[in-house]
C-alpha positions, 0 to 999 in steps of 0.5 A: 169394162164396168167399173166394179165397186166393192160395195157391188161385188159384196151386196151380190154375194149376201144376195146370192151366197156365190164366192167373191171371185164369182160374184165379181166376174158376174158382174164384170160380163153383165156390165154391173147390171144386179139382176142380171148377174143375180141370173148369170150366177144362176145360169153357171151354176155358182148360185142355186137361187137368190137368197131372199135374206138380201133383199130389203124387208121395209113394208109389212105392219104393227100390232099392239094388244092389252090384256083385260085390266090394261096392266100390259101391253105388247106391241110389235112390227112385222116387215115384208118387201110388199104392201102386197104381202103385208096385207095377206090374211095369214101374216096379219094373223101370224103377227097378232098371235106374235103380239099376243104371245109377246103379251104373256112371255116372261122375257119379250125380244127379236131373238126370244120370240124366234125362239118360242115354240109354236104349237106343233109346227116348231118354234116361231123361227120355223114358222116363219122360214116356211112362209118365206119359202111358201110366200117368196118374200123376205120377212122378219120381226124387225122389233118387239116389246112388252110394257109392264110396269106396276100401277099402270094402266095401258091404252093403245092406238092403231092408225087406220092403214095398220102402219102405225101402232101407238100405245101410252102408260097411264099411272093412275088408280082409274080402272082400264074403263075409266081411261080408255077415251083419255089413253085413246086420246093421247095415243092419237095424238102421239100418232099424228104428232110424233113427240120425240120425248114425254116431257122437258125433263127427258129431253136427251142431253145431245139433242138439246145441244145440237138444237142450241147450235142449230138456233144460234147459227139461225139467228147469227144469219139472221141477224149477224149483228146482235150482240151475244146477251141478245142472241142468248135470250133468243135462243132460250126463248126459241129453244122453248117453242122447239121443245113445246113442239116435241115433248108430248105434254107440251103439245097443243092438243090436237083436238083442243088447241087451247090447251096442251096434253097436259092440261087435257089429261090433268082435266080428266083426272079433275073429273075423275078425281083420281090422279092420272100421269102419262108415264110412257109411250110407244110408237111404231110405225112400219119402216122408220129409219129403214133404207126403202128399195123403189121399184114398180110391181111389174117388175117385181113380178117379173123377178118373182117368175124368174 
């Protein structure tokens, strides 16, 4: 007999919406084989179909818009199970008006949004329980936000592939013309480098303790036995090199390594002559942090026919 974990008998219930005693003795007569308990709940009755609420939404696409002067901005990330399914004409079109309507709403967030309306078809909730039913496939609007602080002008970036949405504040009395290659500039160069924080003053407490002990126990194995007034002054000098590395103004700038972000945006402004400070940024890229569930598209098909 399979050894049945709790984890297992819990993770078949949320897909399938059986009973626990049910979901267990599936298991136990498939030999702890998922889909076929998935089936046999379904064959006896106990589950009309899997719920696609359980299965793991981590592909999909990111959106961002600005309005016409660039004083806000909205960006958005919209998961699907498939790449498949993230490239289907409708959904990019639902997730574009999604952004937009993000842009214009009063108060943006996950739950908010669900709950704007959507023409004549309902709210957005309604909206998106009819296309997981029509496409099969379990989506969501995993986050969303809208910027929109006074004095700022916003400029946006979207790689390519449409998995990764960037968009920087830039606090400045230049029109939306004037920056739009420097914002362009520095939201690509957020895209590509992936900078934790703006600069050394945002630099989260925790991180940076977590760095230090990281550093010291480097050089403690490196050089074990250098007194501590030695390996104090290695670690601010490494602990430096580290933060240039993720704070965005202290990059080198992708496109000029001579210089770092700063000094490219400050050379701007010089040009310009008006003040240019980037104050914010953005980025999403579709999945990050989320749990990704393997498997090859035959038998996804497979699964899909069932």
């Amino acid at each position: 007999m399979a050894n049945i974990t709790a984890a297992q008998v819990k993770e078949l219930r949320e897909a399938t919406g059986a009973g626990m005693m049910d979901c267990k003795k599936a298991l136990v007569q498939t030999g702890g084989d998922f889909e076929k308990a998935v089936n046999y709940l379904r064959e006896n009755g106990m589950a009309k179909a899997a719920k696609k609420a359980g299965r793991i939404a981590s592909e999909g696409l990111v959106r961002f818009v600005t309005n016409a002067d660039a004083t806000k901005a909205c960006v958005i990330e919209f998961n699907t199970e498939t790449d498949f399914a993230a490239k289907n004409p409708e959904l990019v079109e639902f997730t574009e008006k999604l952004a937009a309507m993000g842009l214009e709403a009063e108060k943006v967030c996950g739950t908010c949004v669900l709950e704007m309306p959507y023409g004549a078809e309902g709210s957005v909730q309604d909206v998106l329980t009819a296309k997981i039913a029509r496409i099969g496939e379990n989506m969501s609007i995993r986050r969303i936000v809208k910027l929109e602080e006074p004095g700022v002008r916003y400029v946006g970036y979207l790689h390519s592939n449409g998995k990764i949405a960037v968009v920087v504040g830039l606090k400045t009395e230049a029109s939306a013309e004037e920056v739009a290659v420097v914002g362009k500039d520095v939201a690509m160069q957020v895209c590509s480098m992936r900078p934790l924080y703006l600069d050394e003053k945002g630099v989260d407490a925790e991180y940076l303790a977590g760095e230090k002990e990281v550093i010291m126990a480097q050089i403690r194995n490196e050089s074990p036995d250098k007194p501590d007034h030695i390996i104090e002054k290695m670690i601010v000098g490494r602990l430096k090199k580290t933060l240039q590395e993720v704070c965005l103004l202290d990059q080198k700038f992708v496109k000029d390594n001579a210089m770092s972000v700063k000094q490219y945006v400050d050379s701007v402004a010089r040009e310009l002559g008006k003040s240019i400070e980037v104050s914010e940024m953005v980025r999403y890229e579709v999945g990050e942090g989320m749990e990704k569930k393997q498997e090859n598209f035959a038998e996804e098909v497979a699964k899909q026919m069932v």
